[in-house]
C-alpha positions in Angstrom: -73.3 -32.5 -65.1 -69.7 -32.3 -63.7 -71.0 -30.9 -60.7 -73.5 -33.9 -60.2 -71.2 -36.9 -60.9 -68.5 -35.3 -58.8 -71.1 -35.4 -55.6 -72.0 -38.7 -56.6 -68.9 -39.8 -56.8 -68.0 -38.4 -53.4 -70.9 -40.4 -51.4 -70.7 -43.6 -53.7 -66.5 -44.3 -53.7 -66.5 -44.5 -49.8 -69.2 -47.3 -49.4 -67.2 -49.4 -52.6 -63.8 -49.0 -50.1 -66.2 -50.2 -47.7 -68.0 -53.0 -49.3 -64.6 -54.3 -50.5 -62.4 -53.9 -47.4 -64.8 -54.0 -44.3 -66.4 -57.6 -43.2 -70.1 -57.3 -43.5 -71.5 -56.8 -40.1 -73.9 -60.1 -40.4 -71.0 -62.3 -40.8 -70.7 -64.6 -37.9 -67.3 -66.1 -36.9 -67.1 -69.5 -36.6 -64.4 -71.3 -34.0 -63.8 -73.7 -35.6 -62.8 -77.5 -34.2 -62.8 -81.4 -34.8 -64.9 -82.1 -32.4 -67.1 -80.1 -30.4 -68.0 -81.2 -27.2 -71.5 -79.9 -25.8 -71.8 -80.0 -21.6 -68.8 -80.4 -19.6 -70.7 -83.1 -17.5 -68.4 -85.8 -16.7 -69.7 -87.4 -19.7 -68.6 -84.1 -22.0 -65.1 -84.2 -20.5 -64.2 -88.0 -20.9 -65.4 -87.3 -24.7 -63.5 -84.3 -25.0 -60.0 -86.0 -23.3 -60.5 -89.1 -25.2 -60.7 -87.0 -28.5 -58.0 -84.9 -27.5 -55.5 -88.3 -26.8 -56.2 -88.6 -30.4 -54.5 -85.4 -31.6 -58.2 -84.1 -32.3 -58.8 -80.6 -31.8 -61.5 -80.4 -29.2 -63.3 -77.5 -27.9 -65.6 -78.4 -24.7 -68.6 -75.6 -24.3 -69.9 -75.5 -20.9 -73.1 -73.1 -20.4 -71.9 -72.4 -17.0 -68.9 -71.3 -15.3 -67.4 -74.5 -13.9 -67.1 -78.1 -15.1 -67.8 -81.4 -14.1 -71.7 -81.3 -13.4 -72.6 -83.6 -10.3 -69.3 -85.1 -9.9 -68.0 -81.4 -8.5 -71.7 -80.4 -7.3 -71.8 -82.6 -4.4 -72.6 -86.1 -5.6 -68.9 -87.3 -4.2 -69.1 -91.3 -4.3 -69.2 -94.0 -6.9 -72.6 -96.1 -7.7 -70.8 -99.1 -7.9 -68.2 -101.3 -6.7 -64.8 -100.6 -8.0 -63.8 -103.9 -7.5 -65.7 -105.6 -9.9 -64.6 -104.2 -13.1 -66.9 -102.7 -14.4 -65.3 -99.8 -15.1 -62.0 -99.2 -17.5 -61.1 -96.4 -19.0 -61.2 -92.9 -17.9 -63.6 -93.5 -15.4 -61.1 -96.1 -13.9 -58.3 -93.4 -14.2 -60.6 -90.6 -12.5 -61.4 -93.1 -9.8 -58.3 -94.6 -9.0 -56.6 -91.4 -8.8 -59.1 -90.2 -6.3 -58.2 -93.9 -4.0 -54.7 -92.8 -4.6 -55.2 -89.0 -2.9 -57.5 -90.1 -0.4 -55.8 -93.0 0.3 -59.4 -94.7 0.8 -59.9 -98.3 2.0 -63.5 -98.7 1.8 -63.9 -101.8 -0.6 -67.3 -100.9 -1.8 -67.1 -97.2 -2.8 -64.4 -94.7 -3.7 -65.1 -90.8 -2.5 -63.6 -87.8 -3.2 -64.5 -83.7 -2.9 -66.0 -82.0 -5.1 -63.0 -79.3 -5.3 -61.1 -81.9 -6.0 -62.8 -83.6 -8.8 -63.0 -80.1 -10.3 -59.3 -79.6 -10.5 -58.7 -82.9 -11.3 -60.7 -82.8 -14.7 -58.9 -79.4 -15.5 -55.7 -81.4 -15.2 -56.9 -83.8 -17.5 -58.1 -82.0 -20.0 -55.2 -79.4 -19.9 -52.7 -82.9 -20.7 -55.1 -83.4 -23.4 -54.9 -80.1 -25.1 -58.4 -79.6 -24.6 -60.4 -75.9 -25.1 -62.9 -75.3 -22.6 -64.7 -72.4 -23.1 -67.2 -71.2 -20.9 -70.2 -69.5 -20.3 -71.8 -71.1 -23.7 -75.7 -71.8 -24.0 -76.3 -73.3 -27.0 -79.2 -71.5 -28.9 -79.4 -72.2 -32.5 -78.4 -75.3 -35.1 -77.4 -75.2 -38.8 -77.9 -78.5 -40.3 -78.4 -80.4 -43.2 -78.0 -84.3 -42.7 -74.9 -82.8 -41.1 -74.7 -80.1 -38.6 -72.4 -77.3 -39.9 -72.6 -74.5 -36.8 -74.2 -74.2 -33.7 -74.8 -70.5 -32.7 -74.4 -69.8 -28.8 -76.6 -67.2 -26.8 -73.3 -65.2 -26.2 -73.1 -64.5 -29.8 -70.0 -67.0 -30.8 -70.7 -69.8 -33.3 -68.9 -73.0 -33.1 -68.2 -75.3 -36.1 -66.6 -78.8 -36.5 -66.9 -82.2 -38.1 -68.3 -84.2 -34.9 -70.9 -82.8 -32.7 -70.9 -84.6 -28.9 -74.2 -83.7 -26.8 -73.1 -84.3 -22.9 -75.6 -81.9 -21.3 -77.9 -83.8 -19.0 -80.8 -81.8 -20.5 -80.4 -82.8 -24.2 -80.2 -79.8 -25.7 -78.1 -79.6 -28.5 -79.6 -82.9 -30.1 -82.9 -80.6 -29.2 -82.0 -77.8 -31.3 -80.6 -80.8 -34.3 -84.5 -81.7 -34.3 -83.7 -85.1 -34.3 -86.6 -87.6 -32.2 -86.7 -87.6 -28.9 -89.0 -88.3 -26.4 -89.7 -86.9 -22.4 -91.6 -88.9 -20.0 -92.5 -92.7 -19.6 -93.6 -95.4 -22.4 -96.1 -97.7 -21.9 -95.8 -101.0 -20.6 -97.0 -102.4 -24.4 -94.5 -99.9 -26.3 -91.2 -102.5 -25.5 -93.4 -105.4 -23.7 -91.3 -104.1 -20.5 -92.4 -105.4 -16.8 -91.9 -102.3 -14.9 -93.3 -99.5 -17.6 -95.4 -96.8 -17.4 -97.2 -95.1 -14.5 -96.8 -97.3 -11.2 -99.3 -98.0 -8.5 -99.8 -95.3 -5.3 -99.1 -96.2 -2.1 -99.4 -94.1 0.9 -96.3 -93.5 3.4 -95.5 -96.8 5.1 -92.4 -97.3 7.6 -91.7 -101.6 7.4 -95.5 -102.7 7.6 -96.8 -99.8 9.0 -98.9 -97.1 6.9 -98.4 -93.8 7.9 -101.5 -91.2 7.2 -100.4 -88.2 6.1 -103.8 -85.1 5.3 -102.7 -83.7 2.4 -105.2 -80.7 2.5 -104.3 -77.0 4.2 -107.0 -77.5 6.6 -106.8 -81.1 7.6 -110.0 -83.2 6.4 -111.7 -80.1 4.4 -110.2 -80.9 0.0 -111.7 -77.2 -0.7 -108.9 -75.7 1.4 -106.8 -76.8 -1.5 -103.3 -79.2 -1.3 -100.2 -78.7 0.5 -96.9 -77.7 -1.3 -95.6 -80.4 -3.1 -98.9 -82.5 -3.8 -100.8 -82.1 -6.9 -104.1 -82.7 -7.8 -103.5 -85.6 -10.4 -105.9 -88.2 -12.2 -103.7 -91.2 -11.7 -103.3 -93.6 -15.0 -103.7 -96.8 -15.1 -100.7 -99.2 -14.6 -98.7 -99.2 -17.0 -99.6 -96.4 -19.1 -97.8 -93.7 -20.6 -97.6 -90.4 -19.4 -94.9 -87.6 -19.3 -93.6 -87.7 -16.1 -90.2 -87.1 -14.7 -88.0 -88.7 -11.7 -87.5 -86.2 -8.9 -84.8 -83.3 -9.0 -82.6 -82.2 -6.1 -79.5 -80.8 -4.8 -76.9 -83.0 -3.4 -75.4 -81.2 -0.8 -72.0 -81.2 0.5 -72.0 -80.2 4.6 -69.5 -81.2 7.4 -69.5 -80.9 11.1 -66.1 -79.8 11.5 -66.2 -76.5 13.2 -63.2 -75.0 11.5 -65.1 -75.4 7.9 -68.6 -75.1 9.2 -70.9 -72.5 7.9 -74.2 -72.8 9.7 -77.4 -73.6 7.8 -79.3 -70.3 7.3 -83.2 -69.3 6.1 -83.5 -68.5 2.6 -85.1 -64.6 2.0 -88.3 -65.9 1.5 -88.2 -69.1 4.2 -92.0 -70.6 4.4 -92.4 -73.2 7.2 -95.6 -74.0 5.1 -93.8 -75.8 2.4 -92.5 -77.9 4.6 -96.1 -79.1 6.6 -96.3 -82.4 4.9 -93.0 -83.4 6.2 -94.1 -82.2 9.7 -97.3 -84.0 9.7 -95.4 -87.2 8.7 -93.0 -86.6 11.5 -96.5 -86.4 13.7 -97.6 -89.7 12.0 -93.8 -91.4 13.2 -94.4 -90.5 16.9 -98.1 -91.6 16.8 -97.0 -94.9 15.3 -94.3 -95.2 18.0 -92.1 -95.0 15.2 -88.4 -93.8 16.0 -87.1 -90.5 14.0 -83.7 -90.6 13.3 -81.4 -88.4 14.9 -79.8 -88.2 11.0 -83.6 -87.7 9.2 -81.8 -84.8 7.4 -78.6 -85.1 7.0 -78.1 -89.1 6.4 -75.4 -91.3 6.3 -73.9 -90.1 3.3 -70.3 -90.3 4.8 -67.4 -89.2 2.1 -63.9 -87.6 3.6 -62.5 -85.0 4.9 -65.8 -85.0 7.5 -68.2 -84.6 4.4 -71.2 -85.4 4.1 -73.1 -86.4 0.5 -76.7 -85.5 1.2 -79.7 -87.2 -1.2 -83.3 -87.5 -0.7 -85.4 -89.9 1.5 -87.6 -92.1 0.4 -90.6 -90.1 1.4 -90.4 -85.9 2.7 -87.0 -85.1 1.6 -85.1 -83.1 -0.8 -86.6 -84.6 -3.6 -88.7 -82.1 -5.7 -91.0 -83.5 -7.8 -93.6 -82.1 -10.5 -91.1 -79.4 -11.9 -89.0 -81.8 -14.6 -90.9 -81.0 -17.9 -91.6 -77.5 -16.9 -87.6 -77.2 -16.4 -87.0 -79.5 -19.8 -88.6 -77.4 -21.9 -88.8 -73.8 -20.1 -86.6 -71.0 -21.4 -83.3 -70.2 -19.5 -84.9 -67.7 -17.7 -88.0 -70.2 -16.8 -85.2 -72.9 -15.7 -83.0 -70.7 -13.6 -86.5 -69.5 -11.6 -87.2 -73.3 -11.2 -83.1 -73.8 -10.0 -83.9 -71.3 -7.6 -87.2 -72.3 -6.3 -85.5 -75.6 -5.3 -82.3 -74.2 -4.0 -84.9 -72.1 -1.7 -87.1 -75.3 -0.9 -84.0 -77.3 0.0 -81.6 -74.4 2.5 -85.6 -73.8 3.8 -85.9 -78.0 4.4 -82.5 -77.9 6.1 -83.4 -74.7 8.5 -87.2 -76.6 9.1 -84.7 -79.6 10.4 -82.9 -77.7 12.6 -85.3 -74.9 14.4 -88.9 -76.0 13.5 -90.0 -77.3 17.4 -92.4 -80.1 15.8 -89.6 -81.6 15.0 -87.7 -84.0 17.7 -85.4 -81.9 19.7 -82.8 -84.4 19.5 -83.4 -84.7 15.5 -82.6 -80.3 15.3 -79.7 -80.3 17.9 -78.0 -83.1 15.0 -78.9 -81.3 12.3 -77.8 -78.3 13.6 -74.1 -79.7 14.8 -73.7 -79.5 10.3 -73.4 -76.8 8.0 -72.4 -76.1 4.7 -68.6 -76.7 3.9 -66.7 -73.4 3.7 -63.9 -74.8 1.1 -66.3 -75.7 -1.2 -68.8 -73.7 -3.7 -66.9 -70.5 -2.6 -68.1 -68.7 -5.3 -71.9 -70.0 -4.7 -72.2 -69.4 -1.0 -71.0 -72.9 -0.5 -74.1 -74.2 -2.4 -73.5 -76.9 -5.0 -73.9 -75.3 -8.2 -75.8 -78.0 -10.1 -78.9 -79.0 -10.2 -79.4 -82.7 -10.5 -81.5 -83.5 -13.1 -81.7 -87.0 -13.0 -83.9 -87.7 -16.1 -84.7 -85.0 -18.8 -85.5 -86.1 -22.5 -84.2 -88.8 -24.2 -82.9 -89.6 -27.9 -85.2 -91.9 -29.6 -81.9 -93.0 -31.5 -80.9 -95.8 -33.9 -81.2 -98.7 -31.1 -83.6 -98.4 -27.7 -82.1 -100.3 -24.9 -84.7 -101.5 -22.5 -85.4 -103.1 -19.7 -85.3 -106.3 -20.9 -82.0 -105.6 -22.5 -80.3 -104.7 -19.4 -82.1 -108.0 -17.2 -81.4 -110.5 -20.3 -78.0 -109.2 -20.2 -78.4 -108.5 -24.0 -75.2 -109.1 -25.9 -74.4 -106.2 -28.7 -72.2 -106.5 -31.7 -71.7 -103.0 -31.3 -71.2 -102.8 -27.7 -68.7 -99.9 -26.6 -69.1 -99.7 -22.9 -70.6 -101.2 -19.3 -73.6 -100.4 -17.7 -73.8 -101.2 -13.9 -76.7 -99.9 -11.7 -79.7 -101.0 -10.2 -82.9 -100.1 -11.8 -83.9 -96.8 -9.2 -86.8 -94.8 -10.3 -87.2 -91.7 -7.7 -90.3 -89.9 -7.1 -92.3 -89.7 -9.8 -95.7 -88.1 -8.7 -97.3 -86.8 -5.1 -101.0 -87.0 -5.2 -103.7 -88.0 -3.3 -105.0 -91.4 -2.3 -108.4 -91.7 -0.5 -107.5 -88.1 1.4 -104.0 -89.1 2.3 -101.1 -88.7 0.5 -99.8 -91.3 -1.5 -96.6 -91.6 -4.0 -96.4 -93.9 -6.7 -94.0 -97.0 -5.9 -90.3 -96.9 -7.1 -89.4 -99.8 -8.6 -85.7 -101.3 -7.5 -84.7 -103.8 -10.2 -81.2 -105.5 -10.0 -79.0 -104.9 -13.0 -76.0 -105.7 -13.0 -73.1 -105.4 -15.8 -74.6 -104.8 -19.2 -73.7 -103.8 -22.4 -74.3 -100.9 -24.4 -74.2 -100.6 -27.8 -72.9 -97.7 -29.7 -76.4 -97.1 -32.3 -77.7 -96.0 -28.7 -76.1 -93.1 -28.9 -76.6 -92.1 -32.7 -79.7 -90.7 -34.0 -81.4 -92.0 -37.0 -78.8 -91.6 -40.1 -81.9 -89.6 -42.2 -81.9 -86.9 -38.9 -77.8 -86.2 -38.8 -74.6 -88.2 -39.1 -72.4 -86.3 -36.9 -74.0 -86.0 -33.6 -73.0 -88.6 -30.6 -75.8 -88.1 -27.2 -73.5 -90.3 -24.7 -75.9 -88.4 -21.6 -79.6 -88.4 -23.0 -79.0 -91.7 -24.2 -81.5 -93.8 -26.8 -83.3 -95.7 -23.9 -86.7 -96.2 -22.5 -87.5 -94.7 -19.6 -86.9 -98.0 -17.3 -83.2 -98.2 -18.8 -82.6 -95.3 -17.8 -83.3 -95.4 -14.5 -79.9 -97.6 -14.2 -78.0 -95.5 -17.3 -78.1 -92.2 -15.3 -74.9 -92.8 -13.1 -72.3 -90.6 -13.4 -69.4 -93.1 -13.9 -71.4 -94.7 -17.2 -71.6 -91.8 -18.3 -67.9 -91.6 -18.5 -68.3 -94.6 -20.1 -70.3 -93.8 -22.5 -68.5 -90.5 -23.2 -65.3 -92.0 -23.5 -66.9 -94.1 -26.4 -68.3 -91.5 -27.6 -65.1 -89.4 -28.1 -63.3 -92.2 -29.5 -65.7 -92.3 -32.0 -65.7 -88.8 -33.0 -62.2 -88.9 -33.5 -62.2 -91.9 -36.2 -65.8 -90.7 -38.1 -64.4 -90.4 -41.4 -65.1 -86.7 -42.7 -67.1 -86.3 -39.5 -69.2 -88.7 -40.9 -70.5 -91.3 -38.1 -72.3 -94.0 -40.1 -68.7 -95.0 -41.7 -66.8 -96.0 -38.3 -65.6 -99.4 -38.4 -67.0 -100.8 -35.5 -64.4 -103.4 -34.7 -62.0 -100.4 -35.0 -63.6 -98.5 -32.3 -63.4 -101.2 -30.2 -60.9 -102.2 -30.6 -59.4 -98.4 -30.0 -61.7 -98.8 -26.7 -60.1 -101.7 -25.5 -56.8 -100.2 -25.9 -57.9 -97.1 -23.8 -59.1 -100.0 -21.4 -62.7 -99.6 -22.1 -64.5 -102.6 -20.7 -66.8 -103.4 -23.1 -67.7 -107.4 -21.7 -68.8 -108.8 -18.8 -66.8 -112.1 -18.1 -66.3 -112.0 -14.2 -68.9 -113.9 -12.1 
């Protein structure tokens, strides 16, 4: 019996010492913070500097491995006028420091490089004692009414009292399983004008319609569609569906020779994704229409002999139809789609510049440009984000709509300035009577407007600590104007004030007259008064 208790004594005492001295191997750690800032898109880092001003401690999560989303990805000029004042804040402060460097004179826009923004917002948030840590994907939530941790597919776990989703996809307030919606209402859902699925109309240049086959083998549909058109039963006006805006890349290219890198074919270059845009070319010179020497590059003039590049209205660098696949794909499905358009877009560029149905003047100009060498050095001088100009949205405590932003709708809780016109890029490529045909983009003046803090907050049964400055509470009209980058600093200043005066991280107790008052002494701008 000795014998027996002595052996069992000898296997048992070593897993007590264990139990009671060793950490269970299933228990996570949690980094713990005030606030915890998802997406350092520029909306992430004003929330996480304007925290961090107020002794919070902040931790900012970016999935990737640089910050500042489109702002350092090649979108390098403002979307509205800095002289109106629309803008306070930390956008003002981002903005007038870039005037400052660049010593910029233009009285509409203020430019800068994308290096440059990206150091700059390092500088900030290092004054403002913030944590970025990178290379975190969010991939799980804990919540009750409140979240408690999010779990990251590296394997760390964050926890904090505040919660701010900045990503431009939405998916931390995804993972919270609070409402949101992807695609367009209906024209009846908020009574607005310009709602739903829009009319087709087929390539026009001024008054003139330009007939573009959409079909491999011009005239013959069982040859099947070009690349980039889609077979789609076109809803009537005004209806719902669940379409997205366009996505691109904005690129950055110069034609400075000592930064130059010439435009190059991708591995897998097709010229045949790229026949559309040569049979519209075809249409221009049959309509004794002139092709601009710039068709690919633009006019997107910044400094230091930049260039910002964006789409066309028509053949461009606008992909369209990939949006909800990319919302709702897995990181592995995204990243495919990421590359497919990086492919489509150095393939465009190559098309404009060696592809003999286009002008010969049109490729010698493109060709004088290339890819800037002191920028994106670690990406092949590509920018690194995608611009995703519309994902989901939060279906929140307040909607702003259309007719909010044209009524200039005044909000007790307002916390911020909206100021852009009403731009809705491509939507859908189909066909129209066998041509091709997009749907018409609405361009609605806005204007300064007000935005009200409950856009941001979802509904107080769903969770009290989360703030979604980026896939803001709005219909899909709104947010055609919302999607700037500088409201977005807006809106995530706001939204970082806020998380630093929720009371026990709890958002439904802020004072509102505090908070703007806290704004307006961070030099928020939170009402129009200027003609």
């Amino acid at each position: 019996m000795l014998k027996v208790l002595t052996m069992r004594t000898t296997l048992v005492f070593p897993l007590l010492l264990a139990c009671l001295f060793v950490r269970p191997a299933l228990a996570v750690e949690c980094t713990t913070a005030d606030v915890v800032v998802y997406g350092a898109t520029p909306a992430g880092i004003a929330a996480a500097i304007q925290a961090g001003r107020q002794k919070k401690k902040v931790i900012l999560l970016e999935p990737t491995q640089h910050i500042g989303g489109m702002m350092t990805s090649g979108l390098n000029k403002t979307d509205a006028s800095p002289r109106l004042g629309v803008y306070g804040g930390i956008a003002q402060e981002f903005l007038d420091r870039a005037k400052a460097h660049y010593q910029t004179t233009d009285p509409i826009r203020i430019y800068f490089e994308s290096s440059w923004a990206e150091d700059t917002f390092k500088r900030l948030l290092a004054a403002a004692n913030v944590s970025t840590v990178y290379g975190q994907r969010v991939l799980s939530v804990v919540k009750t009414t409140f979240i408690k941790r999010i779990s990251m597919t590296s394997g760390r776990s964050f926890c904090g009292s505040v919660f701010v989703d900045a990503s431009y996809e939405g998916d931390l307030m995804a993972k919270s399983q609070v409402s949101t919606i992807l695609g367009r209402e209906s024209k009846a859902q908020y009574k607005e004008a310009d709602a739903g699925a829009q009319p087709l109309v087929k390539p026009t240049v001024g008054s003139s319609v330009v007939t573009v086959d959409p079909y491999v083998v011009p005239g013959n549909p069982g040859s099947g569609l070009l690349p980039g058109i889609i077979s789609y039963k076109q809803k009537s006006t005004g209806s719902a569906d669940s379409l997205l805006m366009a996505f691109n890349y904005r690129l950055c290219v110069t034609d400075n020779p000592a930064i130059r890198v010439p435009f190059s074919a991708p591995a897998d270059y097709d010229p045949q994704q790229y026949e559309g845009l040569a049979r519209f070319i075809a249409g221009l010179q049959a309509g004794q229409h002139e092709v601009s020497n710039r068709y690919f590059i633009g006019d997107g003039t910044t400094v230091g002999n930049k260039y910002d590049v964006n789409s066309n209205p028509w053949f461009s660098t606008d992909v369209m139809h990939l949006g909800a696949s990319y919302v709702n794909g897995t990181e592995a499905q995204r990243e495919q789609i990421r590359k497919k358009i990086k492919t489509y877009t150095m393939g465009y560029l190559w098309f404009g510049q060696t592809d003999p149905r286009v002008p010969e003047a049109v490729r010698q100009e493109t060709a004088r440009f290339g890819y800037c060498a002191d920028e994106f050095k670690d990406n092949g001088n590509f920018p690194y984000q995608l611009y995703v100009r519309q994902a989901r949205r939060l279906v929140g405590q307040y909607v702003l709509t259309e007719n909010d932003i044209v009524k200039k709708t005044k909000f007790a809780d307002t916390i911020g300035l909206g100021y852009y016109t009403m731009d809705q890029h491509g939507m859908l490529r189909t066909v129209l009577n066998g041509a091709v045909a997009d749907e018409t983009r609405p361009g609605i003046s806005a204007g300064p407007y007000e935005i009200p803090f409950r856009a941001m907050l979802p509904k107080t049964t769903q969770t009290k600590n989360l703030l979604v400055p980026v896939a803001l509470s709005t219909s899909h009209v709104a947010y055609t104007s919302v999607r700037v980058e500088p409201t977005y600093m807006v809106l995530g200043q706001a939204a970082g004030m806020a998380a630093a005066l929720a009371p026990g991280g709890d958002l439904t107790q802020i004072s509102i007259k505090t908070l703007q008052s806290k704004l307006v002494a961070a030099k928020q701008v939170l009402h129009w008064t200027k003609n």
